[in-house]
Backbone bond lengths (Angstrom), bond angles and torsions (degrees), N, CA, C in turn:
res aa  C-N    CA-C-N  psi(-1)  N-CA   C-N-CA  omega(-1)  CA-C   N-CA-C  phi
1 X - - - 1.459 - - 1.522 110.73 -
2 X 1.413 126.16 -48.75 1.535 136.02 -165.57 1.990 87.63 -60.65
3 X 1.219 114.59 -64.82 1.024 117.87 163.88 1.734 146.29 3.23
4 X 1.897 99.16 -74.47 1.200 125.40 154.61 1.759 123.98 -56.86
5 X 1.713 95.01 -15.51 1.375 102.60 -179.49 1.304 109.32 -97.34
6 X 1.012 134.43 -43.03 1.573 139.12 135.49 1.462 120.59 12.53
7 X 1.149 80.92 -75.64 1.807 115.66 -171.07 1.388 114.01 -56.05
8 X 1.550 108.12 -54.65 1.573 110.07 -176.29 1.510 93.34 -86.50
9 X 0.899 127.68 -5.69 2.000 123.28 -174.90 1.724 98.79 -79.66
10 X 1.327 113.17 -14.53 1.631 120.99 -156.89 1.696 93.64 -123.69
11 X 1.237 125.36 -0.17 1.319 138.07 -174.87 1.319 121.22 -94.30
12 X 1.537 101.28 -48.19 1.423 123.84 178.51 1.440 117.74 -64.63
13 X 0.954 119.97 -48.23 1.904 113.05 -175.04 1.683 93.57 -74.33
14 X 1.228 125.70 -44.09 1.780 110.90 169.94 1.433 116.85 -41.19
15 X 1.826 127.19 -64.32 0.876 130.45 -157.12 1.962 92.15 -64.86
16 X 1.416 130.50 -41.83 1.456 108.80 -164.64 1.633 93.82 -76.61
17 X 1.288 143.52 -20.38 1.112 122.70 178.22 1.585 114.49 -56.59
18 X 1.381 100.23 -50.03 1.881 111.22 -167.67 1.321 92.94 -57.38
19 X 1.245 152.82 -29.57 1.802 169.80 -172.12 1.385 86.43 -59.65
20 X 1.438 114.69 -77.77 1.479 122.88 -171.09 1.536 122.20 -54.17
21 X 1.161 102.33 -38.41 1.186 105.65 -169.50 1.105 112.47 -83.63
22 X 1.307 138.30 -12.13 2.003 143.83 140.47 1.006 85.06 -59.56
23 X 1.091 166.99 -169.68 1.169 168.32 -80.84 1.532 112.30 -35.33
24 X 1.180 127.32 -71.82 1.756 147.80 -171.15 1.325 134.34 -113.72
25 X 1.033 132.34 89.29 1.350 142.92 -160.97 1.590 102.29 -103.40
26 X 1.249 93.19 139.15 1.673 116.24 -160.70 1.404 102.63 -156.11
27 X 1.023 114.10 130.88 2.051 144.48 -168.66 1.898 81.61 -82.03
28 X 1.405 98.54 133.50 1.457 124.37 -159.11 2.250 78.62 -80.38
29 X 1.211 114.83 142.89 1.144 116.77 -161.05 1.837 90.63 -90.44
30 X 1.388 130.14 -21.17 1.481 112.25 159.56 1.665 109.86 -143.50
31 X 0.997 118.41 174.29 1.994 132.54 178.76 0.748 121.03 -117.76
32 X 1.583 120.92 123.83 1.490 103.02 -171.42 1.598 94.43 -104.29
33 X 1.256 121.87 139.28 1.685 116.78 -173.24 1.391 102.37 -125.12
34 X 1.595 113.24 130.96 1.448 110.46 169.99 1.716 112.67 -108.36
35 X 1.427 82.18 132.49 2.170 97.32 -171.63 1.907 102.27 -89.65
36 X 1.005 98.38 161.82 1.387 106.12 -179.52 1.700 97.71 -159.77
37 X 2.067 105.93 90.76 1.085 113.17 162.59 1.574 143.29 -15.39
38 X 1.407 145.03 104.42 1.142 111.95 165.08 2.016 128.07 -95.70
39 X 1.447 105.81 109.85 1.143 126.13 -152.80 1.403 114.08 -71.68
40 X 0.854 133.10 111.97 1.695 131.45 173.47 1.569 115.25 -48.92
41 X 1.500 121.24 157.00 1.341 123.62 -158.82 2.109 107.54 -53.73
42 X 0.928 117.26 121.42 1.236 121.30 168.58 1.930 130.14 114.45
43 X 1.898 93.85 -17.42 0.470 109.37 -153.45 1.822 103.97 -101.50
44 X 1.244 121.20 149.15 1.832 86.55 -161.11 2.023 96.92 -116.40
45 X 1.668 111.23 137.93 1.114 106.66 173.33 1.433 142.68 -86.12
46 X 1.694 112.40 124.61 1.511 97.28 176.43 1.447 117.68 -103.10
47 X 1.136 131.34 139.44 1.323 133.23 147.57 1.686 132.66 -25.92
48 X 1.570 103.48 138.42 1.373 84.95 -177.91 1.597 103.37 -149.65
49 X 1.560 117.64 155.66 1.420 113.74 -166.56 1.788 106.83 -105.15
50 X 1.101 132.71 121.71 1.343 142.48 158.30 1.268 150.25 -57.92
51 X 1.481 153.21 41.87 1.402 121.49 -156.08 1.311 115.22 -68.49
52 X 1.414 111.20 161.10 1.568 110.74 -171.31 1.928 93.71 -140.39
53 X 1.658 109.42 128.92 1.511 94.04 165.22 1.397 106.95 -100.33
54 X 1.783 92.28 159.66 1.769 107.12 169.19 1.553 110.66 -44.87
55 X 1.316 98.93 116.82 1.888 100.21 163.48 1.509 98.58 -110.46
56 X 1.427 133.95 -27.43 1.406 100.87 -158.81 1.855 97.38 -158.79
57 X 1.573 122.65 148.38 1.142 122.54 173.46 1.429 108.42 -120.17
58 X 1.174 106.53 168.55 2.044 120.12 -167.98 1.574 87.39 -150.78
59 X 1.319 93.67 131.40 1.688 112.21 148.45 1.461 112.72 -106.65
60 X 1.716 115.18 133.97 1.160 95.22 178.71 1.672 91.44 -144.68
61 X 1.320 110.84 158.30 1.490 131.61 -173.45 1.676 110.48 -95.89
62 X 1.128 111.88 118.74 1.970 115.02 165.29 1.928 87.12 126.18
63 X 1.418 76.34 -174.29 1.320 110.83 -168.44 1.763 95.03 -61.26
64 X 1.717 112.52 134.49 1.590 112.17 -174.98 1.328 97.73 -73.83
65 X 1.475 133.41 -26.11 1.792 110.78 -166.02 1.086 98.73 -91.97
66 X 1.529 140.63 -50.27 1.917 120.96 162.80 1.166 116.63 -30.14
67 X 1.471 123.31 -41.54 1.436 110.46 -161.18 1.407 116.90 -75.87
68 X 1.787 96.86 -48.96 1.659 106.41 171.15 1.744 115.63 -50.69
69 X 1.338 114.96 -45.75 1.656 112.02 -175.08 1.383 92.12 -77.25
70 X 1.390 160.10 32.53 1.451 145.78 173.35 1.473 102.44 -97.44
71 X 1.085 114.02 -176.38 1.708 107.63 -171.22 1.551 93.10 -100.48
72 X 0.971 107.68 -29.49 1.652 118.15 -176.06 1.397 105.07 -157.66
73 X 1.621 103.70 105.52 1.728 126.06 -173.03 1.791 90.58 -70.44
74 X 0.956 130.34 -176.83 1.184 133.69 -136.18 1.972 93.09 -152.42
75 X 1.260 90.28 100.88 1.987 78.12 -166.59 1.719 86.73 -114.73
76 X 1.737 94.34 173.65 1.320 117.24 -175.50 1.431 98.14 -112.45
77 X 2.299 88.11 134.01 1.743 86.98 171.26 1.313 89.75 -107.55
78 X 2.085 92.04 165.87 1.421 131.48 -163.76 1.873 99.12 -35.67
79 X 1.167 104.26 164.83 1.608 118.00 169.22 1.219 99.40 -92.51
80 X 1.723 119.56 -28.60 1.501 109.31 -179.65 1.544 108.14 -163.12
81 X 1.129 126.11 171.85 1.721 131.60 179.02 1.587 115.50 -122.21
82 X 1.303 130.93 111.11 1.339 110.64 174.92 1.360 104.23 -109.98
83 X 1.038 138.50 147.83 1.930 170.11 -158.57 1.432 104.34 -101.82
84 X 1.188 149.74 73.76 1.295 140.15 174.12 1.638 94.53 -108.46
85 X 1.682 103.01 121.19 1.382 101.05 138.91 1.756 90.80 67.92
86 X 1.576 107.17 -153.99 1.404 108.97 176.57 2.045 92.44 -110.32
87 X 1.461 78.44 74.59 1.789 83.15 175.28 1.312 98.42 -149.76
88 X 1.724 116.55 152.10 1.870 115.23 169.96 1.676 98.08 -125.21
89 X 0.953 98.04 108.84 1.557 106.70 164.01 1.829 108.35 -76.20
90 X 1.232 109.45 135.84 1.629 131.79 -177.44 1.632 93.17 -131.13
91 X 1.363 97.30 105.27 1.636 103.22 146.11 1.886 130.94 -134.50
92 X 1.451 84.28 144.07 1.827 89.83 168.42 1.183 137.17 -111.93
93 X 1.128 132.09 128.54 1.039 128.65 -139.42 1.685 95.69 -118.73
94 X 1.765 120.10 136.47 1.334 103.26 169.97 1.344 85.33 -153.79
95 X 1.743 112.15 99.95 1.014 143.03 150.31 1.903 124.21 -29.11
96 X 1.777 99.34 -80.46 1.361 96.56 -178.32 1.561 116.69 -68.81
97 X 1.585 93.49 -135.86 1.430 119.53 161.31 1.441 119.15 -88.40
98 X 1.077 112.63 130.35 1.733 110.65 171.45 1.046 124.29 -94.04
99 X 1.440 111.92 119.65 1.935 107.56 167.17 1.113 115.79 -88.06
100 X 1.191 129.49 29.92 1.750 125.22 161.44 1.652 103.12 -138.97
101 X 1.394 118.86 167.00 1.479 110.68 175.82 1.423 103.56 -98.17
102 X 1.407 113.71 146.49 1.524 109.55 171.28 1.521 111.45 -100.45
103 X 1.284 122.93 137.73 1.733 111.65 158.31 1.477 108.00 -123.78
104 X 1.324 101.86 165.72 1.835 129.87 -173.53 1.444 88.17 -98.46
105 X 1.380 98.23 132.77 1.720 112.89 164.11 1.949 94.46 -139.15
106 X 1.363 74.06 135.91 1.392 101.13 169.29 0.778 137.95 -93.08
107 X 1.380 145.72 90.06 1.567 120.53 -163.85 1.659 119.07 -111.64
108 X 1.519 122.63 149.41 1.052 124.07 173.05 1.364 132.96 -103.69
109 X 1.885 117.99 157.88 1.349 123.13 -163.32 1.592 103.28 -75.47
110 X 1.469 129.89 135.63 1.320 141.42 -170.34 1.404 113.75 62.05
111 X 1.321 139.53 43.39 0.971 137.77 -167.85 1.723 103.19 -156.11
112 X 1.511 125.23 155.30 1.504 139.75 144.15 1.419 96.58 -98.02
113 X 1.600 148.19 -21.36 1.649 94.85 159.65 1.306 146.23 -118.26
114 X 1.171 90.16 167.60 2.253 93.40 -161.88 1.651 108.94 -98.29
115 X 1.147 121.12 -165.91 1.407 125.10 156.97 1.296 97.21 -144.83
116 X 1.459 120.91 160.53 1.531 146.79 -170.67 0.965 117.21 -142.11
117 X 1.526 140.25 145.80 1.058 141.72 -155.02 1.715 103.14 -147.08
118 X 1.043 138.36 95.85 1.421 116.08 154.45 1.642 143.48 -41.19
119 X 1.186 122.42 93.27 1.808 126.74 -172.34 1.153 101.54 -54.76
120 X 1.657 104.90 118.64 1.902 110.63 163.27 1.800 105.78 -62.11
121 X 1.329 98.10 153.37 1.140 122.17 -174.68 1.781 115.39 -45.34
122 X 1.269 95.61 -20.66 1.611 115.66 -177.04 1.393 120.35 -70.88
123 X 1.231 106.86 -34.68 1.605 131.16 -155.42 1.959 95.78 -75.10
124 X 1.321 136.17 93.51 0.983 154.89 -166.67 1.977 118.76 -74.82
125 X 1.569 82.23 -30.58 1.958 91.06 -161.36 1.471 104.59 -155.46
126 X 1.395 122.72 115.86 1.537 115.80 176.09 1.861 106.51 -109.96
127 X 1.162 123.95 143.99 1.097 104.84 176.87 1.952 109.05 -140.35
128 X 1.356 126.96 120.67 1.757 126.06 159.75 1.076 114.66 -76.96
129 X 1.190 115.88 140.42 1.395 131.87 169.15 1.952 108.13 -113.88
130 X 1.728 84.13 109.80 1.462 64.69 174.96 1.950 121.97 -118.14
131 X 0.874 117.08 -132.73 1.253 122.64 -169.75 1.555 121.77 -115.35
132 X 1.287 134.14 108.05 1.438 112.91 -164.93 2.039 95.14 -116.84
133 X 1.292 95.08 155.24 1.939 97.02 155.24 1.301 114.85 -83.97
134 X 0.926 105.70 -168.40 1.858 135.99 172.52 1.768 94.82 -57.88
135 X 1.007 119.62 -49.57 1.545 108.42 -176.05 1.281 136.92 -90.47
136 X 2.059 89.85 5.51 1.624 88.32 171.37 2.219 97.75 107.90
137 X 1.186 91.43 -15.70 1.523 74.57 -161.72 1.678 96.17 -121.66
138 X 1.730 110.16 148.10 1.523 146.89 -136.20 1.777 83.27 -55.36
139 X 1.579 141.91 155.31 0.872 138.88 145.69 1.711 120.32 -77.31
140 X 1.108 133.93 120.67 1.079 135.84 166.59 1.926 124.82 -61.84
141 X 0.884 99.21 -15.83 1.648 95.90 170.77 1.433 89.08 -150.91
142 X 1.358 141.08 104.55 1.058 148.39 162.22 1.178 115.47 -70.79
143 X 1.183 118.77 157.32 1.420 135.31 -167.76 1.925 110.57 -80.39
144 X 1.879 101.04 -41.83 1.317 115.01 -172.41 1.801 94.26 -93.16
145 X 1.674 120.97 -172.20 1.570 118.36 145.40 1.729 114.12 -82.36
146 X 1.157 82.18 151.32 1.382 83.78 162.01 1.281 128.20 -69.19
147 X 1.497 110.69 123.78 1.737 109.79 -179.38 1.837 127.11 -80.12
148 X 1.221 123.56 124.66 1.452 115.70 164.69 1.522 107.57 -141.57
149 X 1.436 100.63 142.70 1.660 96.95 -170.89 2.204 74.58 -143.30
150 X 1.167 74.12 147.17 1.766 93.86 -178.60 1.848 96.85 -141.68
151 X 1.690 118.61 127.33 1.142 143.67 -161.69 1.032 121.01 -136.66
């Protein structure tokens, strides 16, 4: 019995996450990527593990496997930009109905790979927050992660 209590005690904070997470989709703040050398004759290969943080998000419109195999997937810019502070807010806005599917790709710093997500039909407003200097322009290794929450 103590057991079974265990179990659902270790159950519960999962099940309200999976809740949330239909709801709000957010680009995993780093990747961990595993490489697997290709070694020239003699030479013998080891494997190796990576973390990578979020530098950058894409919205993009159509089908995710055309877009990903395209040479250049075809993304959507912001509906608008807001300026806070040394911050740039990016949001999109998709009001109606959509006749194409949109997905979130994530991409990471030192790395080619991303993850993508297809947005349920529900998901209304995505927004990045990114990082600016003193002059206005994007930080490249920010101090914070980069924020995106899509709703």
């Amino acid at each position: 019995m103590r057991l079974l209590f265990v179990t659902a005690a270790l159950l519960l904070p999962l099940a309200s996450q999976t809740a949330t997470a239909a709801t709000e989709i957010h680009c995993p703040p780093s990747l961990l990527v595993q490489s697997q050398p290709d070694a020239p004759t003699g030479w013998s290969p080891y494997p190796g593990k990576d973390s990578h943080v979020l530098s950058g998000v894409t919205l993009t419109e159509g089908d995710r496997a055309t877009q990903m195999a395209a040479a250049a997937p075809a993304t959507l810019a912001p509906d608008r930009e807001v300026r806070r502070g040394r911050s740039l807010i990016q949001v999109w806005e998709f009001s109606g109905p959509r006749r194409e599917n949109v997905f979130l790709l994530c991409r990471y710093r030192n790395t080619q790979a991303t993850l993508a997500v297809d947005l349920p039909r529900s998901v209304r407003r995505c927004t990045v927050t990114l990082e600016l200097d003193a002059r206005g322009e994007r930080v490249e290794e920010p101090k914070a992660p980069l924020q995106t929450d899509c709703r």
